[in-house]
DRENGURO-559392 format. One line per field, with one value per residue (C-alpha): chain; x negated, y negated, z negated. Coordinates in steps of 0.2 Angstrom, whole numbers. Example, Ala and Ser with C-alpha at 12.3 -4.5 7.8 and 13.67 -1.06 7.14 Angstrom:
BEGIN
chaine = [A:A]
xx = [-62:-68]
yy = [22:5]
zz = [-39:-36]
***
This chain:
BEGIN
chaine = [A:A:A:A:A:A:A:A:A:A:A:A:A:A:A:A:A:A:A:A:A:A:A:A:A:A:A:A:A:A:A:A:A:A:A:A:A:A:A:A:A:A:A:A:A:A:A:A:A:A:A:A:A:A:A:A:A:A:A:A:A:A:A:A:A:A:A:A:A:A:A:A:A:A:A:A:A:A:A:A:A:A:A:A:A:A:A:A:A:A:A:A:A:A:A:A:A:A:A:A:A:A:A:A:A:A:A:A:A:A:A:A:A:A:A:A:A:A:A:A:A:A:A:A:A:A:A:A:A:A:A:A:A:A:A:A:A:A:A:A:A:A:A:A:A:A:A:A:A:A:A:A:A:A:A:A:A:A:A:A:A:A:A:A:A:A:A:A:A:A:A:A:A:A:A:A:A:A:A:A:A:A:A:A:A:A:A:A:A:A:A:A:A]
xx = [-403:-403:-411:-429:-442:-454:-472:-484:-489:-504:-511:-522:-508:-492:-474:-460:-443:-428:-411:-394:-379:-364:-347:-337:-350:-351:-367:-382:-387:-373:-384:-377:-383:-398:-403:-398:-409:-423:-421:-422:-438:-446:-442:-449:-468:-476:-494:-493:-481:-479:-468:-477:-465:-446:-432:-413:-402:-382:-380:-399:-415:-432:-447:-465:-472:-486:-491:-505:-498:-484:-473:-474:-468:-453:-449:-454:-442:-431:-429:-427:-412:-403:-410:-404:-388:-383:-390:-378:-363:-365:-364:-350:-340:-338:-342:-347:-359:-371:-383:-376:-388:-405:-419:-429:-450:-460:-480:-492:-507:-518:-521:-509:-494:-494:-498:-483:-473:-477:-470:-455:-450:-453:-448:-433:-419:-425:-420:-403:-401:-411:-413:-418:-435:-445:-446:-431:-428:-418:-436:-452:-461:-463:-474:-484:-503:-505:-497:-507:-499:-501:-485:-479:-479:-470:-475:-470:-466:-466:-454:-469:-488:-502:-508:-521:-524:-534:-524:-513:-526:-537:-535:-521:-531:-543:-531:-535:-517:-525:-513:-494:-485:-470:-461:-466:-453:-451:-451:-440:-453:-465:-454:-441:-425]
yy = [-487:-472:-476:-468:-474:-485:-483:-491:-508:-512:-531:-527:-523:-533:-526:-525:-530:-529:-536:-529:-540:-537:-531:-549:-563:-567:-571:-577:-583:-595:-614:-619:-604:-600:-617:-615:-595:-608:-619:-604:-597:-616:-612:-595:-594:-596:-592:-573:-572:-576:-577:-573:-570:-571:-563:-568:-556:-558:-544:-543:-551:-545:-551:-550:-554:-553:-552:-549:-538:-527:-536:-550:-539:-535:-552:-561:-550:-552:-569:-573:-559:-573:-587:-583:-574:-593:-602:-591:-591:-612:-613:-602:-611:-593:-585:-564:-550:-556:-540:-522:-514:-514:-520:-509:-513:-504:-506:-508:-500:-501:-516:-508:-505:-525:-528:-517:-526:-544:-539:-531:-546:-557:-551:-542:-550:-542:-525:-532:-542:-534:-547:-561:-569:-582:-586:-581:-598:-589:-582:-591:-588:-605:-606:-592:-592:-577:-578:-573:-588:-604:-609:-627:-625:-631:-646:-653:-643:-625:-612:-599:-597:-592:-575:-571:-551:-545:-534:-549:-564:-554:-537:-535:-546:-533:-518:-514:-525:-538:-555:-556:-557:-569:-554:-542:-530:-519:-503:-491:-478:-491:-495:-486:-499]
zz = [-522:-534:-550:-547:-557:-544:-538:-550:-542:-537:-537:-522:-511:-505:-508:-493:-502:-496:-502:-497:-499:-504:-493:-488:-490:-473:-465:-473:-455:-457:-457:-475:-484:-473:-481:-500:-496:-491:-506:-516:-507:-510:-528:-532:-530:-546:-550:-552:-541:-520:-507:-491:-479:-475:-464:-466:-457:-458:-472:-479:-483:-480:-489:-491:-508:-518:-537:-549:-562:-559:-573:-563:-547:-555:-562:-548:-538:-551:-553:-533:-534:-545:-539:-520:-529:-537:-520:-510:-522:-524:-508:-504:-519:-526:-539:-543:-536:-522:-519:-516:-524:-533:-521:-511:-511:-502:-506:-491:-494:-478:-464:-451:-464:-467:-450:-445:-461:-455:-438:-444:-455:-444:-428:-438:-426:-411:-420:-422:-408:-394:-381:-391:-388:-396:-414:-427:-433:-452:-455:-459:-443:-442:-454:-451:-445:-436:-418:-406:-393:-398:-407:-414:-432:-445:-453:-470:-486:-483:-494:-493:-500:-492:-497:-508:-506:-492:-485:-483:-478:-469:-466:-455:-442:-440:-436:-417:-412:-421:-421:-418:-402:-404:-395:-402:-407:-425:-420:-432:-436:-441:-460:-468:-469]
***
């Protein structure tokens, strides 16, 4: 990611982040790390800071968070980049760089951009494995309330919050697609990365 200086965050709206990893890791779909990355998730929702939403792909991770200031944003983000960095590393029995880059975050500003977000993180595996139906069991889809089938949820401790923005809790809903088809498919226009 070049070095630009970032859009100033709005507490109204929540942020698309995105988290390349480095060249020769392996896969973070891989079960052991896929469950220190879930550990790490558990862990990093705080009081000004959430974890709505996750996506782990074999080279990156997709997230949709929230915040109510944007120096919170940053260390929120921040401080999952470490804590899912040492996750990774502890359980790879290595040590060193983790993520490629800065992170990416994108802020979602209308219904239909988180509608389109909580879609494409989500339902992200179907863009890299086309084909594949049903839930992505490395995301937190799961947990997640909004299917528009009924779907067997999760029960017990869950690594994500609920969200406490609008756009997040309610707005989306009432975007003319409404709730989530389990196979519904991100479409590449809908998001950058």
């Amino acid at each position: 990611m070049p070095h630009r200086r970032r859009a100033p965050h709005n507490p109204r709206c929540p942020v698309h982040v995105t988290f390349r990893a480095a060249t020769g890791l392996g896969s973070l779909r891989e079960a052991a790390v896929f469950a220190g990355l879930v550990r790490a998730f558990a862990a990093a929702s705080n009081d000004g800071f959430r974890l709505l939403q996750f996506s782990v792909q074999s080279d990156h991770l997709h997230l949709l968070v929230e915040s109510d200031t944007p120096t919170r944003l940053t260390r929120g983000v921040q401080g999952l980049a470490v804590r899912t960095a040492k996750a990774i590393n502890r359980v790879l029995g290595r040590r060193g760089r983790v993520w490629s880059d800065r992170f990416h975050a994108h802020i979602l500003r209308t219904p239909r951009e988180v509608r389109n977000a909580i879609v494409y993180v989500l339902n992200n595996v179907k863009k890299h494995m086309p084909g594949v139906r049903g839930l992505d069991p490395r995301s937190s889809a799961r947990f997640f309330a909004g299917w528009r089938t009924g779907v067997v949820r999760a029960v017990g401790r869950t690594p994500v919050v609920g969200p406490r923005t609008w756009l997040a809790a309610v707005g989306w809903r009432r975007t003319p697609r409404g709730l989530i088809d389990v196979d519904e498919a991100p479409r590449a226009q809908r998001l950058r990365r």
